[in-house]
C-alpha positions in Angstrom: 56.3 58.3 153.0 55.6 54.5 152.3 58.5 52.5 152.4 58.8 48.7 151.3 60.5 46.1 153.1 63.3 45.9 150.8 63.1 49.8 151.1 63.9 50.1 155.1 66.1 47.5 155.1 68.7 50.1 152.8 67.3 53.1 155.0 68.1 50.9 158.3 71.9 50.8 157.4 71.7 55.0 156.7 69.8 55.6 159.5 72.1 53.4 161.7 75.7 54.0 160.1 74.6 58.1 158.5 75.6 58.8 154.6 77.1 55.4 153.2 78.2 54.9 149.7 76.2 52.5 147.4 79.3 50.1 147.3 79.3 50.3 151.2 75.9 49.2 151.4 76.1 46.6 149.1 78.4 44.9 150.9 76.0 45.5 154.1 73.3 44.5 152.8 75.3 40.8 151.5 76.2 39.8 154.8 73.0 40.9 156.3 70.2 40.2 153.6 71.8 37.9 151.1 71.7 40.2 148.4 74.0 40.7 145.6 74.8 44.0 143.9 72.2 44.7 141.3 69.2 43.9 144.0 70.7 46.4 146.4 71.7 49.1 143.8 68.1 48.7 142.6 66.5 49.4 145.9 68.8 52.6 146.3 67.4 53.7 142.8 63.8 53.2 143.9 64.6 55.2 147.2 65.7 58.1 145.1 63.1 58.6 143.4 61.1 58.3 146.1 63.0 61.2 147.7 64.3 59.0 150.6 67.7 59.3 149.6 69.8 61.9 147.9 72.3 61.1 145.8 76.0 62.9 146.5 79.7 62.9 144.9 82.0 61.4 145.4 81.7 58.1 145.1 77.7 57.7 144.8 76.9 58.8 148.6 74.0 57.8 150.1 72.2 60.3 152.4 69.0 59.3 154.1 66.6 62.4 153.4 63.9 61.3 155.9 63.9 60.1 159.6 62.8 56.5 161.2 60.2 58.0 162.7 58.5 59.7 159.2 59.2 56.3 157.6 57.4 54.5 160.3 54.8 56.6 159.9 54.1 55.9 156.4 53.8 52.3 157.2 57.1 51.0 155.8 59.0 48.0 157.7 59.3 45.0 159.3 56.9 42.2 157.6 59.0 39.6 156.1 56.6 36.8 156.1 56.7 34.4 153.3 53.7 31.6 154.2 50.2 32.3 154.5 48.7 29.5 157.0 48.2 32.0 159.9 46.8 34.8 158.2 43.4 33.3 157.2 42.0 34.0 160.7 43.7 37.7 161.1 42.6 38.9 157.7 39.3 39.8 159.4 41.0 42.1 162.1 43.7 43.6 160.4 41.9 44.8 157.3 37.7 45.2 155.9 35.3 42.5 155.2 35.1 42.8 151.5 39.4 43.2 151.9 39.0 40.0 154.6 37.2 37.5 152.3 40.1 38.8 149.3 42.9 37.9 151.4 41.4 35.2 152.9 41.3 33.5 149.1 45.0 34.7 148.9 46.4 33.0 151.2 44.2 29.8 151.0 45.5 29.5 147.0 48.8 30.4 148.3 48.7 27.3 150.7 47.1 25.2 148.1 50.0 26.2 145.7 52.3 25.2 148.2 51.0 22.2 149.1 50.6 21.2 145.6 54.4 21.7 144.9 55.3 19.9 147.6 52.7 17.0 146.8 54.5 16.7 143.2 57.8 17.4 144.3 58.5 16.6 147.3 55.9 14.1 149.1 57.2 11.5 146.2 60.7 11.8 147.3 59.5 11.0 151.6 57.2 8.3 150.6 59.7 6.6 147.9 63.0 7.0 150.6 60.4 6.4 153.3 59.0 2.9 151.4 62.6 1.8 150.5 63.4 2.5 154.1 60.9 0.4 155.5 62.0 -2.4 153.3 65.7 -2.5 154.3 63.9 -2.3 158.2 62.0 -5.5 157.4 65.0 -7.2 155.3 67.1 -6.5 158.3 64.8 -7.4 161.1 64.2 -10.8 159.2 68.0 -11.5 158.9 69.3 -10.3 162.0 66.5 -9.2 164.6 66.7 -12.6 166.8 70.6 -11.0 167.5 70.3 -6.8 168.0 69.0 -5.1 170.6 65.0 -5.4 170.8 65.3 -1.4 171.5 67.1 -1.3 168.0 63.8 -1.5 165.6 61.3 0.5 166.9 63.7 3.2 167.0 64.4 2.4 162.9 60.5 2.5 162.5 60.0 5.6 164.4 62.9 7.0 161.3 61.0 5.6 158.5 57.5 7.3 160.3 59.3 10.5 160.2 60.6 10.6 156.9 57.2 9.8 155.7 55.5 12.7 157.0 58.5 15.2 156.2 58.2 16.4 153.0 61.6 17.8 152.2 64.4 16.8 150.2 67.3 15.9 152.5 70.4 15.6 150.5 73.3 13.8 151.2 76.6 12.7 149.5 76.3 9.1 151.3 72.6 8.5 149.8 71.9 5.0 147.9 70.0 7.5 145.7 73.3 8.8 144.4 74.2 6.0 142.5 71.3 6.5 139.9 71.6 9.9 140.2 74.7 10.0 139.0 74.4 8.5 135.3 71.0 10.6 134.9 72.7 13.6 135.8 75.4 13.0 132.9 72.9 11.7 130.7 71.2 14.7 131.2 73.9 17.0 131.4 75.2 15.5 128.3 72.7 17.3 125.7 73.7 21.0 126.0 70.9 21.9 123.3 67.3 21.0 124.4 65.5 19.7 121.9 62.1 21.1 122.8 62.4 24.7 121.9 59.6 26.9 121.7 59.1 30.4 120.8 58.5 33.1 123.6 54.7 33.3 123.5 53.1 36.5 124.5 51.4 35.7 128.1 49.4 37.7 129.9 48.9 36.5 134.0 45.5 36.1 133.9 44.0 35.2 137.2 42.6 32.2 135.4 46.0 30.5 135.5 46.3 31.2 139.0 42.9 29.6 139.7 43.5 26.8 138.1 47.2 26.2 139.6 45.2 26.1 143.2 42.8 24.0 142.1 42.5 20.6 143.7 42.8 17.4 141.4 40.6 14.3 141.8 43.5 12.2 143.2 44.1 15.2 145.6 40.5 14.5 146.8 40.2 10.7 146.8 43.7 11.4 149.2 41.9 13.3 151.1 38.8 12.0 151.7 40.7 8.6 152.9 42.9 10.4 155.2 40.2 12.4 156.9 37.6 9.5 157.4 40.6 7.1 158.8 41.6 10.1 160.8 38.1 10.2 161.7 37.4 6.3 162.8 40.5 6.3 165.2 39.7 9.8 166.4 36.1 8.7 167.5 37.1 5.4 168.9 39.7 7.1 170.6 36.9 9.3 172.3 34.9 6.5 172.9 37.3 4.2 174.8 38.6 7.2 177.1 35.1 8.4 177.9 34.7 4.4 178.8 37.2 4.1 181.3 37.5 7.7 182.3 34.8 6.5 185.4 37.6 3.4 186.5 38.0 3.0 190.2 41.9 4.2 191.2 44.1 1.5 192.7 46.5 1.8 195.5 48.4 -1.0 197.3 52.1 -1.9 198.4 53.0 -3.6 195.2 51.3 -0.7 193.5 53.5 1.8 194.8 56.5 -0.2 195.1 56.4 -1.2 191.2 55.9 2.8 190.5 58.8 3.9 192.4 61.1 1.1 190.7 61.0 3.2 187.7 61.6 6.4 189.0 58.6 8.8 187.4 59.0 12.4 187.7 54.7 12.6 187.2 53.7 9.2 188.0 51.0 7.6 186.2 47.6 7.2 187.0 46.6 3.7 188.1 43.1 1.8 188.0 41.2 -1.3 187.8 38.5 -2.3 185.5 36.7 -5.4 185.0 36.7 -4.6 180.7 37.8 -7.6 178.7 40.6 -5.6 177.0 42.6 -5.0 180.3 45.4 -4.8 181.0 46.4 -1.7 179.0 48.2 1.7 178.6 47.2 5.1 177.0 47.7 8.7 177.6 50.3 10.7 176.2 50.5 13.1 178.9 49.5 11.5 181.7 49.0 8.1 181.3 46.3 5.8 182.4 47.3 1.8 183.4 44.2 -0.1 183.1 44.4 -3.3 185.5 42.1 -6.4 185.8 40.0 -6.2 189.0 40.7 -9.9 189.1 44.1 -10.3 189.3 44.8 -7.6 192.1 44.5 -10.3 194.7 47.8 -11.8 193.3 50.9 -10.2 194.1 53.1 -11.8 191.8 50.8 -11.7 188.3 50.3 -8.2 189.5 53.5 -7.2 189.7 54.6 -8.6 186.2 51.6 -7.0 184.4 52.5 -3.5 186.1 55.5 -3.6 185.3 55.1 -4.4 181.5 53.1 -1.4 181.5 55.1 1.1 183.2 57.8 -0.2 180.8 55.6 1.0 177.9 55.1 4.3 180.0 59.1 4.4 180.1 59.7 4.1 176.4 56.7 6.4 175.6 55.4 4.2 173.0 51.6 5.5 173.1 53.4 8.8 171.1 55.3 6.1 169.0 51.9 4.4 168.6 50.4 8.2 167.5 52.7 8.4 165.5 52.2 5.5 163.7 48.7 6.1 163.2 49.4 9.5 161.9 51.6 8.1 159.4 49.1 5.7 158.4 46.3 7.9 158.1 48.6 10.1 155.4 49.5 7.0 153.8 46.9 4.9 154.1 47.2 4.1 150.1 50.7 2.4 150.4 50.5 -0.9 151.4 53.9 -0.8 152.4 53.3 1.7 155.7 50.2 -0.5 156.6 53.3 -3.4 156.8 55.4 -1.0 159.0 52.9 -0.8 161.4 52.4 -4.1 161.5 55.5 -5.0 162.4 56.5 -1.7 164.7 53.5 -2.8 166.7 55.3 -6.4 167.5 58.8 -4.9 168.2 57.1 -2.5 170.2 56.4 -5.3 172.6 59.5 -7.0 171.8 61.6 -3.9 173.3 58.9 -3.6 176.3 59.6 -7.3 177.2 63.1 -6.9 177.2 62.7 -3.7 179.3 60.5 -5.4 181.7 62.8 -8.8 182.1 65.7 -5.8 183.1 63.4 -4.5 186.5 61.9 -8.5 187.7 65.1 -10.3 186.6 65.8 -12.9 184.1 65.7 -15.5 186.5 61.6 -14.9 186.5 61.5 -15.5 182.3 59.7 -18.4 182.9 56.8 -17.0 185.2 56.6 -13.7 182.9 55.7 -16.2 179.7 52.9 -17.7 181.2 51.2 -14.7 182.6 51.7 -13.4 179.1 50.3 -16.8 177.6 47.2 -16.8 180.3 46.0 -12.7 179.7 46.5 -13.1 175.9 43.9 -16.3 176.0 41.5 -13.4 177.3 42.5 -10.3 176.4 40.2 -8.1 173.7 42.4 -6.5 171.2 42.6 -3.2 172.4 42.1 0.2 170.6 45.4 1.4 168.3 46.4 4.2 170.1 47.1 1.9 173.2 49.5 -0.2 174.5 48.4 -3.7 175.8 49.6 -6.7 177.9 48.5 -9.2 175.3 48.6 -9.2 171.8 48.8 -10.8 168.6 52.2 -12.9 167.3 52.6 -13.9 170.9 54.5 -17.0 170.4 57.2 -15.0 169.2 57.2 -12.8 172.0 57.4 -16.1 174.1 60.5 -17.5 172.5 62.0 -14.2 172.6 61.2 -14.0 176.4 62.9 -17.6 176.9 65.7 -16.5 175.3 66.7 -13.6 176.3 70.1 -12.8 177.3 72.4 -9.6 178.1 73.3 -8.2 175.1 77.2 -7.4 174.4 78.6 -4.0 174.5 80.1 -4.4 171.1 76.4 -5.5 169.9 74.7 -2.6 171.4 77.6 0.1 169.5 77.3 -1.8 166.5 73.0 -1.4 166.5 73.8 2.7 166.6 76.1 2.3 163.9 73.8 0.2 162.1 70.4 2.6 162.9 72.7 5.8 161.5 74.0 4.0 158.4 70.4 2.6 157.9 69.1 6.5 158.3 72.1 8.1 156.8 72.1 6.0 153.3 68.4 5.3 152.7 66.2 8.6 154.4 68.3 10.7 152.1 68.0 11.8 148.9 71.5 12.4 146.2 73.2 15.3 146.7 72.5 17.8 143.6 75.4 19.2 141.5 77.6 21.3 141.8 77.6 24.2 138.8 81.1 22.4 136.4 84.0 24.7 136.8 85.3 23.8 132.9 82.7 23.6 131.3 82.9 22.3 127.2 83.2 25.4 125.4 79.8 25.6 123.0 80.1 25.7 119.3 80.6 29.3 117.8 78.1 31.2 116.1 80.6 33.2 114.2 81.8 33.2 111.0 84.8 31.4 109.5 87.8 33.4 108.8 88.7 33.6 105.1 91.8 31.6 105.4 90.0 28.2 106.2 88.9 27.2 102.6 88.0 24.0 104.5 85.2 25.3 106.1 83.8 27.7 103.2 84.0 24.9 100.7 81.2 22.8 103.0 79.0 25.5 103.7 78.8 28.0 100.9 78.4 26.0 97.6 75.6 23.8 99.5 73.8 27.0 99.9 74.8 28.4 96.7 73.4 25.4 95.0 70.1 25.3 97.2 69.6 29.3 96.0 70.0 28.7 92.3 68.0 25.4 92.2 64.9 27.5 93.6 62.6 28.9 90.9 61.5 32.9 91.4 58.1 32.3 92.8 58.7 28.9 94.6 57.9 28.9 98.6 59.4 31.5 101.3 61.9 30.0 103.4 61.0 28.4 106.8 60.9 31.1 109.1 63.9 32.7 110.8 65.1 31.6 114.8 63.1 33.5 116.9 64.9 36.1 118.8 63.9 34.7 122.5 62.5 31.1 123.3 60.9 29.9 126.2 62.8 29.3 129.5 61.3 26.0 130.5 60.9 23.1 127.9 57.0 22.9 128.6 55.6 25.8 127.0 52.3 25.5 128.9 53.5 26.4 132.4 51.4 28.6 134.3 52.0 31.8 135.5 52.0 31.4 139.0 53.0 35.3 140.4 53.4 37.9 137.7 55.7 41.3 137.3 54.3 44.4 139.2 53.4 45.2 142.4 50.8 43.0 144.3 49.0 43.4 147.6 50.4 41.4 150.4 47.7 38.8 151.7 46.3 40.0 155.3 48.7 42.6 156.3 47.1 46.2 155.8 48.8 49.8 156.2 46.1 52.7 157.0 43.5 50.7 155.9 45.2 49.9 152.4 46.2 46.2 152.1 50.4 46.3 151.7 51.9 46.1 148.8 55.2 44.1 147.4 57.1 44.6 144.5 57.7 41.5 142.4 60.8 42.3 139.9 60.2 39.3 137.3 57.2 36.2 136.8 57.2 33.1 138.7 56.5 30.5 136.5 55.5 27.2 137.2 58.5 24.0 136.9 58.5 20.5 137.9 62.2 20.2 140.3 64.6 19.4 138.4 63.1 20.8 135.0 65.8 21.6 132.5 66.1 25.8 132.6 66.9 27.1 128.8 68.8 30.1 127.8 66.2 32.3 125.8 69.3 33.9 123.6 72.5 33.8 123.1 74.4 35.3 125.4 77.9 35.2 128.3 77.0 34.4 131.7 77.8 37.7 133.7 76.9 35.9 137.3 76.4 32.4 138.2 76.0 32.3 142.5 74.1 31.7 145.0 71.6 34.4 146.7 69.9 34.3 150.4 67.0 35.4 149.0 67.4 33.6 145.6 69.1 30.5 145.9 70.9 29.3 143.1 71.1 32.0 140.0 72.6 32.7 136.6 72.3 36.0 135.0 73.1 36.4 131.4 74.0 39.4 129.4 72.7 39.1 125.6 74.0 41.2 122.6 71.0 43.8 122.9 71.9 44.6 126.2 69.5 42.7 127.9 70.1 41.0 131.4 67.8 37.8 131.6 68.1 36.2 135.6 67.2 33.0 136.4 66.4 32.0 139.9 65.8 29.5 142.7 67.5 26.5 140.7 68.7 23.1 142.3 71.9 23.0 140.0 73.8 25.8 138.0 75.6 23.7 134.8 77.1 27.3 133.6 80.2 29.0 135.2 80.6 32.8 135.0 82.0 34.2 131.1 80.8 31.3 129.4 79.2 31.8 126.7 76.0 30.0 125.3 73.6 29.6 122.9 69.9 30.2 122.6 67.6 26.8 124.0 70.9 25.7 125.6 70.6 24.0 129.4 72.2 26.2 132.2 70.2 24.6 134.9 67.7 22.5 137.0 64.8 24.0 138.6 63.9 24.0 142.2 63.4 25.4 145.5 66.7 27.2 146.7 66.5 30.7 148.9 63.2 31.9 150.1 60.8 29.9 147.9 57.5 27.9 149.0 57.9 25.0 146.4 60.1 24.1 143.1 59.9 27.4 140.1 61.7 29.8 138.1 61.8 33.1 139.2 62.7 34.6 136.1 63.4 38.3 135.5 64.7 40.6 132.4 66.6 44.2 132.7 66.5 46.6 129.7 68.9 49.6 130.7 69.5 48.8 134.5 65.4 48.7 134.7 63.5 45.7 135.9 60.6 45.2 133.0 57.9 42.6 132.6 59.3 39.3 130.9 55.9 38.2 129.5 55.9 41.8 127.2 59.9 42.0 127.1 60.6 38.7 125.3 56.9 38.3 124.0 
């Protein structure tokens, strides 16, 4: 017999715990699965009919009619996977050619889709927090850099580079973003009707619309293209200057080894001499290289500072600071800001390095340390990105920084990880969505006025009396009548991005038969933060939060239809409210298992799950 996953997970509790009422494994199956009642009693129903479970009184007792080993027999079980990266190259193994390429398109639409949601959704929010972040960095390091810790601001740019490349929202109730959010939420809160209603059209998931929602736009490619040919030029210059050196004669003397053990290395580095213009210089990630000039290993002292400065950079690891600013900047090679963020990471960088390396020779040698610095960056090339070198550009303001250096306070060095958290905290996060209201304003009745309010009749019923008589017998019909469902989303032309029925599961295979999943409502395809409509009137039977679903509201309508709506980013209806057809219960988004913002929206006639598109169509 072939079970689903949602299937075995109900015959798991039986087979585990024996017979089990419905209410009993309801309750499981909340704490274990996240779902709520009508998902579970749903799968018991489909496992009856099935003959997997029989269904005895009292009390609707579940008893499991087949055994864990005939169930893993017919293939049932275990795959909960939701993304589809990994499967592209296992399609080929785990099912047919003509089955391979199929899945193989699957899942690379699938990824595309994803990608796409987050590119809209949430790539915006990183690179505007990231971008304002940077700012603040650069306003602060302008004000106050000359007085913090050196150590302080590459540490703040290393946060900015990282909140680039994550693209997730990260709320938070301290975010600088919640001041705007605020007034937009109540503004949009505010207008309980939407005002761009339209009539439930009859769709049909063609695979057209899913084409054309994994189809690449031109500012996709333009994106691309830049990325992957910067990507390119410090990939291959990269390659080049490590196949260049990779033939440099090793170096091993006193001051070598004495300099090496100062700093303690658990794998220490690998030392050598060259006579290349742009020595001396770090790179390596996992076992870096120090790249000295043959010339200057017959003296002790310049030796000894330049080593140093370079096991200092080894020490704070910033060739994977470096790698990672170059990986930011190859994402975001479009914003001007980032390009600025290197720029200046790239100077503190050496800021921080001199201050480490003042801590190991002593600040009485500040003086010595400046020239050296002043007579290699005379001479030095400027060495590729990804490395760290002795000399570089903006010197003079590492020289006056060297000159006056000084220990920093204790109460400085507490206030700069105060500072770095608030900095993080406030600006890398984005406002902290809403909470569903717990009192909501009570809509405006649909009913009619009592006969004891002549108050009302007298301003409705003459006005339409009057409009009735003044008509002639063969003027125009009326305008037509409210449609009995509208659409859930205010843009009409959303696509269809996973429709009602059951649909193969992309590079997963049972006896030779690619998998199948059953989908209980459409997916449709919604900006975050889209306005979710009502499409009747109706009372709210359940507004919660799912596992699997994230934020929901289910609605019960007069013709004894449920309509669900799922994966929102706010609920703005409380359970027993009642509301009115086109009215705004919620925000769309990406709560519970979902790859990107939607609605998941599904309709039961009679306790059954049916296809919304022909339901309300």
């Amino acid at each position: 017999m072939k079970l689903f996953d949602s299937e075995w997970k109900v015959m798991e509790v039986l087979w585990q715990d024996g017979d089990t009422t419905a209410k009993e494994l309801s309750l499981r199956l909340a704490d274990s699965a996240g779902w709520n009642k009508n998902t579970t009693y749903t799968v018991i129903k489909k496992c009856v009919e099935k003959g997997a479970i029989e269904r005895r009184e009292p009390n609707f007792l579940c008893h499991a009619c087949i055994t864990k080993e005939a169930g893993a027999a017919g293939g049932g079980g275990g795959y909960t996977a939701r993304q589809g990266l990994w499967r592209l190259g296992r399609a080929a193994v785990r099912v047919g050619p003509e089955r391979a390429e199929s899945s193989r398109k699957r899942s690379w639409n699938a990824c595309v889709r994803w990608w796409r949601r987050r590119r809209d959704e949430r790539v915006p929010a990183a690179a505007v927090s990231g971008s304002v972040m940077i700012l603040v960095i650069a306003l602060l390091r302008l004000t106050a850099g000359k007085r913090l810790p050196r150590a302080l601001f590459p540490a703040l740019w290393c946060a900015a580079a990282f909140r680039l490349l994550l693209p997730v929202r990260l709320p938070s109730a301290l975010s600088v973003w919640n001041l705007t959010a605020g007034e937009s939420r109540a503004a949009r809160t505010a207008a309980q009707i939407s005002e761009n209603l339209t009539p439930f059209p009859s769709l049909t998931a063609a695979p057209a619309a899913q084409e054309a929602a994994a189809r690449l736009s031109l500012p996709g490619l333009i994106w691309a293209a830049g990325a992957l040919l910067l990507g390119a030029y410090f990939l291959v210059g990269w390659l080049r200057f490590t196949r260049r050196f990779a033939g440099a004669a090793p170096v091993g003397n006193e001051t070598v080894d004495s300099c090496v053990k100062a700093f303690g290395f658990r794998r220490p580095p690998v030392i050598r001499c060259t006579t290349d213009s742009r020595a001396p210089l770090t790179y390596g990630v996992r076992r870096p290289v120090v790249l000295l000039p043959a010339d200057l290993l017959a003296d002790r002292e310049a030796l000894r500072m330049i080593l140093t400065h370079e096991l200092a950079h080894i020490r704070r690891r910033d060739c994977l600071r470096k790698l990672l600013f170059t990986l930011c900047l190859c994402v975001y090679w479009w914003n001007p800001v980032c390009w600025g963020m290197v720029l200046l990471a790239n100077r503190d960088l050496e800021l921080a390095c001199d201050a480490l390396t003042l801590r190991y020779l002593g600040r009485d040698r500040r003086k010595t340390y400046a020239l050296t610095l002043l007579e290699l960056a005379a001479r030095q090339a400027q060495p590729h990105p990804l490395c760290s070198g002795f000399g570089k550009p903006a010197a003079e303001e590492r020289i006056q920084a060297i000159m006056k250096a000084k220990k920093i306070p204790v109460y400085l060095t507490i206030l700069a990880v105060v500072l770095a958290a608030a900095v993080v905290t406030v600006f890398a996060t984005q406002a902290e969505p809403a909470a569903a209201p717990e009192a909501p304003a009570a809509p405006v009745q649909t009913a009619q006025p009592e006969a004891d309010t002549p108050d009302e009749v007298t301003l409705e019923i003459p006005q339409t009396a009057s409009i009735e008589e003044s008509q002639p017998a063969d003027a125009a019909p009326e305008p037509a009548a409210q449609p009995q469902y509208v659409f859930p989303l205010e843009d009409a032309d959303a696509a269809v991005l996973q429709s009602f029925g059951y649909r193969d599961v992309a590079g997963v295979s049972v006896d030779g038969a690619a998998k199948q999943a059953f989908h209980a409502g459409v997916d449709l395809e919604a900006a975050e933060e889209s306005s979710v409509l009502a499409v009747a009137d109706g009372t709210v039977a359940a507004s919660t939060y799912d596992m699997v679903y994230g934020n929901q509201i289910t609605i019960q309508h007069a013709d004894g239809m449920l309509t669900t709506y799922s994966h929102l980013s706010e609920r703005l209806v409380s359970e027993d409210d009642s509301v009115r057809q086109g009215q705004i219960i919620g925000r769309s988004g990406a709560t519970g298992w979902a790859t990107g913002p939607h609605l998941h929206l599904d309709v039961q006639v009679n306790g059954e799950y049916v296809d919304p598109l022909e339901a309300l169509g």
